[in-house]
C-alpha positions as CSV (number, residue, x, y, z in Angstrom):
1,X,0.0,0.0,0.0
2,X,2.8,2.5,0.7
3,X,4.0,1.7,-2.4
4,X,1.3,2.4,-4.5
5,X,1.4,5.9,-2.6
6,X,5.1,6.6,-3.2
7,X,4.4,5.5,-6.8
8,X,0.9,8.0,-7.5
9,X,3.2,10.7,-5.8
10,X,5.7,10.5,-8.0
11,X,3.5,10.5,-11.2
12,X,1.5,13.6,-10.3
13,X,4.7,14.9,-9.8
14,X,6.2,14.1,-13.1
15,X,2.9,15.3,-14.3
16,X,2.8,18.3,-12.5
17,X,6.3,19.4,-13.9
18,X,5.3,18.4,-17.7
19,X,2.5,20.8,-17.7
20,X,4.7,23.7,-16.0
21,X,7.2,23.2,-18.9
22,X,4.2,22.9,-21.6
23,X,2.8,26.7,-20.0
24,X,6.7,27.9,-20.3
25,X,7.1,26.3,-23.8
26,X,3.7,28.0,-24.9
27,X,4.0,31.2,-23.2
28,X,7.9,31.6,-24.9
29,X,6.4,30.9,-28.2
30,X,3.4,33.4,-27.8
31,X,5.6,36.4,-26.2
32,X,8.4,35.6,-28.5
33,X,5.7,35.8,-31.6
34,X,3.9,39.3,-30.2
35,X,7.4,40.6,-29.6
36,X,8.6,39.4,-33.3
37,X,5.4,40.7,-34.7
38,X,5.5,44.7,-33.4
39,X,9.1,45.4,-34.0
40,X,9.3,44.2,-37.7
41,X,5.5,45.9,-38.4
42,X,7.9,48.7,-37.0
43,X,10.9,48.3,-39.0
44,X,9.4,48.2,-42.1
45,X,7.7,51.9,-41.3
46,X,10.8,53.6,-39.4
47,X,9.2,56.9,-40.4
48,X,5.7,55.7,-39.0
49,X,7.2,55.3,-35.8
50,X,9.1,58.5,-35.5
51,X,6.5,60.5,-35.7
52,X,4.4,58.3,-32.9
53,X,7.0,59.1,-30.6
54,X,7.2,62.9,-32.0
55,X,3.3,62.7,-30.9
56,X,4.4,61.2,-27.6
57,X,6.7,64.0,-26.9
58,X,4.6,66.3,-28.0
59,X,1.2,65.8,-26.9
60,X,1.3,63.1,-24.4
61,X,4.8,64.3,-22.1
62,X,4.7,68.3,-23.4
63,X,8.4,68.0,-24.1
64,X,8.7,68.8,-27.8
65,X,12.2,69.6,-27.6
66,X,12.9,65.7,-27.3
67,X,11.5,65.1,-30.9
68,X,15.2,65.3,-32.1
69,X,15.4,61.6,-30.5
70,X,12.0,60.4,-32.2
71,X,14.2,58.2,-35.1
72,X,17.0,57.2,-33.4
73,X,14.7,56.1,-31.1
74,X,12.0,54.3,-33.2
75,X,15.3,52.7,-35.2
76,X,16.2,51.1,-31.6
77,X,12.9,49.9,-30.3
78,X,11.6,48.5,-33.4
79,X,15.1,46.5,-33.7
80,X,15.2,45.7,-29.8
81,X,11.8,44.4,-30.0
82,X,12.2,42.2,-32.9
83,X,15.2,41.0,-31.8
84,X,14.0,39.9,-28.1
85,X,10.9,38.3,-29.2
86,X,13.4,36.6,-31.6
87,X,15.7,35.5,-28.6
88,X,12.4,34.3,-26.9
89,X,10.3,32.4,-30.2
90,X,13.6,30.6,-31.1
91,X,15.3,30.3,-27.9
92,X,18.7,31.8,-28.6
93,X,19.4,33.2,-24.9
94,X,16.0,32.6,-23.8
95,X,16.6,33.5,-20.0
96,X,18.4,37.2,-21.3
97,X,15.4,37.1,-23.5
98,X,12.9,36.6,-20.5
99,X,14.7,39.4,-18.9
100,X,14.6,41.8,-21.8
101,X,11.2,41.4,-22.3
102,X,10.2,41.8,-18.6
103,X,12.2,45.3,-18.7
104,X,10.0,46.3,-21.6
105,X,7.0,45.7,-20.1
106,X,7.8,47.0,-16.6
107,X,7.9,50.4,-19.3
108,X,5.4,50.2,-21.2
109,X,2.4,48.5,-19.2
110,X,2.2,51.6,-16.9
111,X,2.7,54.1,-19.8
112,X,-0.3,52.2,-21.8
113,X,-2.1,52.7,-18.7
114,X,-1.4,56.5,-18.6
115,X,-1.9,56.7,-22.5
116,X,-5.4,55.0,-21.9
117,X,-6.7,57.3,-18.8
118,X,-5.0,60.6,-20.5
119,X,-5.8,59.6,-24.2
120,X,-3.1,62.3,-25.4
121,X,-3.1,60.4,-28.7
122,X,-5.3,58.1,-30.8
123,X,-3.4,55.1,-30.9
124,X,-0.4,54.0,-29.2
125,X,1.4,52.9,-32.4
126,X,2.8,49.3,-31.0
127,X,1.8,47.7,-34.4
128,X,2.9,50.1,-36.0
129,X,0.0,51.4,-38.6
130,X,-0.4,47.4,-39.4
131,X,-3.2,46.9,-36.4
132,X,-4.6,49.5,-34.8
133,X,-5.6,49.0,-31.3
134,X,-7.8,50.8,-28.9
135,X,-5.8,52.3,-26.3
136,X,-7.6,50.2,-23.9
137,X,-7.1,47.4,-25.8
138,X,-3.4,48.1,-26.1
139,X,-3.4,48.2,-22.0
140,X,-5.1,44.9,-21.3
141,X,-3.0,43.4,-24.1
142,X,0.2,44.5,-21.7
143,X,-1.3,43.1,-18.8
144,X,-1.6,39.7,-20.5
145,X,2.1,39.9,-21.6
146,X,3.6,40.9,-18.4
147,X,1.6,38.2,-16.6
148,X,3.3,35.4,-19.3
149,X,6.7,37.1,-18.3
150,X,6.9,37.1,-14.7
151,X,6.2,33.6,-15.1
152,X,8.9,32.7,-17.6
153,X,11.5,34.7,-15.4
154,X,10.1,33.4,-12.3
155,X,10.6,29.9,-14.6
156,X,13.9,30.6,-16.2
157,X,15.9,28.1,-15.3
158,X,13.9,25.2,-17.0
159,X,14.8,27.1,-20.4
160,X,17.5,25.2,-21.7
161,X,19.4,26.9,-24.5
162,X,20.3,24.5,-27.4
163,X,23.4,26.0,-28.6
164,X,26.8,27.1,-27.0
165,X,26.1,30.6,-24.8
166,X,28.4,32.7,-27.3
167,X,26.8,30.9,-30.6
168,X,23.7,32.1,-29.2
169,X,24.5,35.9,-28.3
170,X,26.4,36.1,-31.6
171,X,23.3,35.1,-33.4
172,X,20.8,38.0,-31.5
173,X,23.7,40.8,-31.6
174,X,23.5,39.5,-35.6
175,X,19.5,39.8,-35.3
176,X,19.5,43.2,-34.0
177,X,22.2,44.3,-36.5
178,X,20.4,43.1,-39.7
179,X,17.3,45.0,-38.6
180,X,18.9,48.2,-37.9
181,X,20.5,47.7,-41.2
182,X,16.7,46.7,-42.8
183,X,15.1,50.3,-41.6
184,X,18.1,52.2,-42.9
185,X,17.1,50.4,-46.2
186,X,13.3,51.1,-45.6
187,X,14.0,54.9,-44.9
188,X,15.8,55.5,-47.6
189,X,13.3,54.2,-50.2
190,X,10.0,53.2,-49.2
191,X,8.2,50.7,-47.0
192,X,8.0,47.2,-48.2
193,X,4.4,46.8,-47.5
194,X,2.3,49.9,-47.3
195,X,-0.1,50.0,-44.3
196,X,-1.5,53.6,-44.9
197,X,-4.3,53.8,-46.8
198,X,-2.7,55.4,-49.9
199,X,-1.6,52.9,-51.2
200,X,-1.2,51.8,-55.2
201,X,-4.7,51.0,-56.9
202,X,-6.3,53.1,-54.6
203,X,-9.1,56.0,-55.9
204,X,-8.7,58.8,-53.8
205,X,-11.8,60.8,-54.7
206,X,-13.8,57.3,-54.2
207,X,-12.4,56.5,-50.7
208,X,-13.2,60.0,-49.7
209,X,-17.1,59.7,-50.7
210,X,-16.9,56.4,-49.3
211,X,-15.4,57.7,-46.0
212,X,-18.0,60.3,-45.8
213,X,-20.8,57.5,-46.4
214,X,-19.7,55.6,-43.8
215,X,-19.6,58.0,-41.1
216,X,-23.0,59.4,-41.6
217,X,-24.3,55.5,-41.4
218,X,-22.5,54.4,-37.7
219,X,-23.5,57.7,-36.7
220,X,-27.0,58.3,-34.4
221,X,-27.2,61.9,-32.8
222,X,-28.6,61.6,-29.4
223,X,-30.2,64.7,-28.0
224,X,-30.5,64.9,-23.6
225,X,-33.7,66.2,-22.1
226,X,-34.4,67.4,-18.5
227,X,-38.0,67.0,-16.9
228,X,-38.6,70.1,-15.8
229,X,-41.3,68.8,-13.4
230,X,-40.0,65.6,-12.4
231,X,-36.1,66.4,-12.9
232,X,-35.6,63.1,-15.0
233,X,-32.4,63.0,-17.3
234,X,-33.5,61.1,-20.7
235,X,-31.5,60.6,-24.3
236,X,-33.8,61.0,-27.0
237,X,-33.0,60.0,-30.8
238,X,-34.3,62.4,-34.1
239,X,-37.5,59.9,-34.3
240,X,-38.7,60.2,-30.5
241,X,-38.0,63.7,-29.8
242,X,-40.4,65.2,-27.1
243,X,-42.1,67.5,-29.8
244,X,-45.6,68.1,-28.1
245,X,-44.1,67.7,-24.3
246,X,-43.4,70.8,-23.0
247,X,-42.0,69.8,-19.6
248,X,-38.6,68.1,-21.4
249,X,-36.2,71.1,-21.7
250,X,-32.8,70.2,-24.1
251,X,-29.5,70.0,-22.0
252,X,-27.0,68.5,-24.3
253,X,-26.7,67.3,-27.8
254,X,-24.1,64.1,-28.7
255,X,-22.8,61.6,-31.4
256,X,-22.8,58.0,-30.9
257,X,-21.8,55.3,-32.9
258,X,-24.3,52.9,-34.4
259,X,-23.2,49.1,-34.5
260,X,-25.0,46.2,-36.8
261,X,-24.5,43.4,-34.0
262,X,-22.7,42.8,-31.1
263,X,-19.6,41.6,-32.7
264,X,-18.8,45.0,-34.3
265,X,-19.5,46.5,-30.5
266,X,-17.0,44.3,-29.2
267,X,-14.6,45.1,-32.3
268,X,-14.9,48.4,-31.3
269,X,-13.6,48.3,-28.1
270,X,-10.6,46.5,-29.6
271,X,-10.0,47.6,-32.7
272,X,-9.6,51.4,-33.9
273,X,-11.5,51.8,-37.2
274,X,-9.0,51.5,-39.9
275,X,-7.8,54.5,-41.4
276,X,-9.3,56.2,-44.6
277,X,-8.6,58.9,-46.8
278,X,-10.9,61.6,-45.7
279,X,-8.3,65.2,-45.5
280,X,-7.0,65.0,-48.8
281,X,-7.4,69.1,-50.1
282,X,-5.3,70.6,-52.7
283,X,-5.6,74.5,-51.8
284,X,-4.0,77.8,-53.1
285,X,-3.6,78.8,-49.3
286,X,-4.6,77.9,-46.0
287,X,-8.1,77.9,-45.4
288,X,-10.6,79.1,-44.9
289,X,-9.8,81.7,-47.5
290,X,-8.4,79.1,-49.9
291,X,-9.1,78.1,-53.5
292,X,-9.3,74.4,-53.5
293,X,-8.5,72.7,-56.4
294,X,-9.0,68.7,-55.2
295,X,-11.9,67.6,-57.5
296,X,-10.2,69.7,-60.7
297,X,-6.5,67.8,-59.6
298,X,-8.5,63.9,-58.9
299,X,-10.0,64.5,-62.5
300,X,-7.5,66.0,-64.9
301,X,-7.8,63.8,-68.0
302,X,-3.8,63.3,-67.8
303,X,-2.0,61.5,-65.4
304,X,-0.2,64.6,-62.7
305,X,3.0,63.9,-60.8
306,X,2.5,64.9,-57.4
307,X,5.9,66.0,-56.0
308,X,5.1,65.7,-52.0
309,X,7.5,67.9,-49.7
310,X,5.4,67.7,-46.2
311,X,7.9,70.5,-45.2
312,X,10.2,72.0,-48.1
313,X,12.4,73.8,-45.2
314,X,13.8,70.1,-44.0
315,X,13.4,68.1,-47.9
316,X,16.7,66.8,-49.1
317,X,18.4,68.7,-51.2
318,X,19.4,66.2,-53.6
319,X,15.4,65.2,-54.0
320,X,15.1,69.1,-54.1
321,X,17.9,69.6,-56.8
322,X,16.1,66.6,-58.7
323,X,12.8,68.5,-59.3
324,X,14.4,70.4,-62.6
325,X,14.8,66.9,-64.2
326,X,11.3,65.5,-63.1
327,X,9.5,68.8,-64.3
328,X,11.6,67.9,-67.9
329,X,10.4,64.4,-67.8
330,X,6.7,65.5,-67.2
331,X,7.0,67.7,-70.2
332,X,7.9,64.9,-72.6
333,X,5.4,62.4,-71.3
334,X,2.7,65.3,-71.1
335,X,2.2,64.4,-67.5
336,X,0.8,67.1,-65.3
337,X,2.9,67.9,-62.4
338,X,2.4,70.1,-59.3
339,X,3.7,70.2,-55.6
340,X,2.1,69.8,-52.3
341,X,3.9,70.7,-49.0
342,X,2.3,72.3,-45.8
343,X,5.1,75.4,-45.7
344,X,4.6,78.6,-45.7
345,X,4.8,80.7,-49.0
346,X,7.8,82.5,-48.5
347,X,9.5,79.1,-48.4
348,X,7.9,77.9,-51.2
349,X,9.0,80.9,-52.8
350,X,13.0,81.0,-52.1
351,X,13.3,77.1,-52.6
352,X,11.4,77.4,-55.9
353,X,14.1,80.5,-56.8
354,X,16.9,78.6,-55.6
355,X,16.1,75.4,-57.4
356,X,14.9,76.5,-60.5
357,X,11.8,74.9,-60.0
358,X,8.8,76.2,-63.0
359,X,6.0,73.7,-61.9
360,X,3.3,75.4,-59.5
361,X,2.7,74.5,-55.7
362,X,-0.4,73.9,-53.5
363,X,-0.9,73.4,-49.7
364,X,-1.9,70.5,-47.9
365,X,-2.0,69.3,-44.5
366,X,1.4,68.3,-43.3
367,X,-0.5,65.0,-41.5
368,X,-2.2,63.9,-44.5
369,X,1.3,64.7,-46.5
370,X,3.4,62.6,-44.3
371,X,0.8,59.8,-44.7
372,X,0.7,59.8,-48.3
373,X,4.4,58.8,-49.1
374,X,7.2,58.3,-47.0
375,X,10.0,60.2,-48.0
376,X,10.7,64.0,-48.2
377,X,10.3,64.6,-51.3
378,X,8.4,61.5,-52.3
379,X,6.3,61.5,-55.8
380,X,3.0,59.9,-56.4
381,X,1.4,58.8,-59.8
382,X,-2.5,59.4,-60.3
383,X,-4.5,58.8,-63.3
384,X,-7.5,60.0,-62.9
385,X,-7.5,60.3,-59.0
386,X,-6.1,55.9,-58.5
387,X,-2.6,56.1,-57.5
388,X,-0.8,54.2,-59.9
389,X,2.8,54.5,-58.7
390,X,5.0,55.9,-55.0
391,X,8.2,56.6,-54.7
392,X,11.0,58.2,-52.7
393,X,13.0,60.6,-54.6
394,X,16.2,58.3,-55.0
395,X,13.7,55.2,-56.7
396,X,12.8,57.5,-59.6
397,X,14.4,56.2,-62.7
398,X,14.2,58.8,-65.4
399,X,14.5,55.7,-68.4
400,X,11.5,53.5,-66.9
401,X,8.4,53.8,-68.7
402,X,6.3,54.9,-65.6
């Protein structure tokens, strides 16, 4: 009888252990995957992410002189991140990798939280523009992470590295070198995969009346009344309104969104709406004096060249000193072609003198401009308002038959 005690003891035991290293094993691979997941969605936007952390410094922290650290910085995290969650999904220095990945998350649960309470910006940008999460979401996302690893540090010791220590940390300092070197490659051209929605084989003018569409359907105004005699607080819609009840008196007047079912409720409190193109305005000057010229531009019966500087006063001057050539190129393939940048005149002026540069310029926002193309200058194909072709100044070959 004792024996068959000692025996069952033993077994739950074994068992016991097996499913603590099955929970390790599982939550390595799902960290390691998250981790992998946001800093290469990050990589392949470097420009995406430096201005997320110009936001931060900006909006959320009020310390806009520290926007001269945004890139550097979103060159670091992005290759940091990919490279832990490499360390952790393959198990190259899984215990520094455990580590690691606690140290982000003793960072960025508690900033997440402030970033949800404050809501300085719209989304806190760690997928990059490939998955846009509410900020919410983003929190309890964190809390789910640093739970998984606490338990793989408390844990580390039954992670057992396959290769020789110094074979291992050779391969992540390789890891976070060859994505350093990736966004250096992705800056000075253009993202590999375009998660903005301007992207190629898109129709501006049609996303824009599809955008407007849209809102006005997931809209429903709702209108608070007081009871004057009761003092009862009640939302009423536009088809109930208290018409004939004098006693309601209107307090306040509010937009909510509509939902079909529950699922897009629940999607909402996850998910920020994906973004759309819904600022695009080609203007003379800033509004609300301006001219615009959008609907004349989306419809010209010859494809334009858009030359996009989002601020003239910090665009390359080899894209700038390019411009003479482009403007020739246009001519010969009877292509219309105009700028957009959001400086002020007097800029546009003296770069245009200085450059030699004939073709006209319009104003846009600097948002929407950074959005469109990244790259300063960048240059953007439409034919008949569908983007047909993006690049960065330096990808421009004057032979192609673009």
């Amino acid at each position: 009888m004792k024996e068959t005690i000692e025996v069952t003891t033993t077994t739950t035991t074994t068992t016991t252990k097996k499913e603590k290293n099955t929970l390790l094993l599982v939550f390595r691979l799902i960290v390691g995957l998250v981790f992998m997941f946001s800093g290469a969605v990050k990589a392949i936007d470097p420009l995406g992410s430096c201005y997320k952390f110009t936001d931060y410094f900006t909006l959320a922290f009020d310390m806009p002189q520290l926007s001269v650290l945004s890139l550097p910085l979103a060159f670091i995290l992005a290759a940091l991140e990919f490279s832990v969650g490499f360390m952790l999904f393959f198990n190259m220095k899984g215990r520094l990798g455990a580590w690691l990945a606690l140290c982000f998350m003793i960072v960025f649960t508690p900033l997440t939280l402030y970033i949800a309470i404050k809501n300085p910006v719209h989304d806190c940008g760690c997928f990059g523009d490939a998955l846009l999460l509410t900020n919410w979401a983003t929190f309890a996302k964190n809390v789910i992470l640093i739970i998984m690893v606490i338990y793989m540090v408390v844990k580390r010791k039954q992670i057992n590295n396959p290769l020789d220590d110094r074979a291992e940390l050779g391969i992540a300092i390789a890891v976070f070198g060859i994505a350093l070197v990736f966004q250096h490659v992705m800056l000075r051209h253009l993202p590999i995969k375009d998660f903005r929605p301007y992207k190629i084989g898109v129709n501006i003018g049609t996303e824009m009346a599809n955008a407007a569409n849209s809102k006005q359907q997931k809209v429903r105004n709702i209108l608070t009344y007081k009871n004057s005699v009761t003092n009862e607080v009640k939302e009423f819609d536009e088809e109930n309104m208290p018409w004939q009840d004098s006693t309601w008196v209107w307090v306040s007047s509010d937009s909510k969104p509509v939902y079909d079912n529950f699922m897009d409720r629940v999607k909402s409190w996850i998910l920020d709406p994906p973004e759309t193109i819904h600022d695009f305005t080609i203007c003379d000057s800033v509004k609300p004096k301006a001219n615009d010229y959008t609907d004349q531009v989306l419809n010209l019966d010859k494809p334009v060249l858009l030359v996009i500087c989002h601020k003239l006063e910090k665009s390359s001057v080899d894209g700038l000193d390019m411009l003479r050539e482009l403007q020739s190129y246009a001519e010969k393939k009877d292509y219309y072609i105009l700028g957009l940048t959001s400086s002020d005149w007097d800029t546009i002026d003296n770069v245009k003198n200085e450059f030699a540069i004939d073709f006209p310029f319009f104003v846009s926002d600097d948002i929407t401009l950074k959005t469109m193309v990244r790259a300063n200058p960048g240059i953007m194909k439409l034919e008949k308002g569908t983007i047909t072709g993006k690049w960065n100044y330096r990808d421009f070959k004057f032979n192609k038959n673009y």
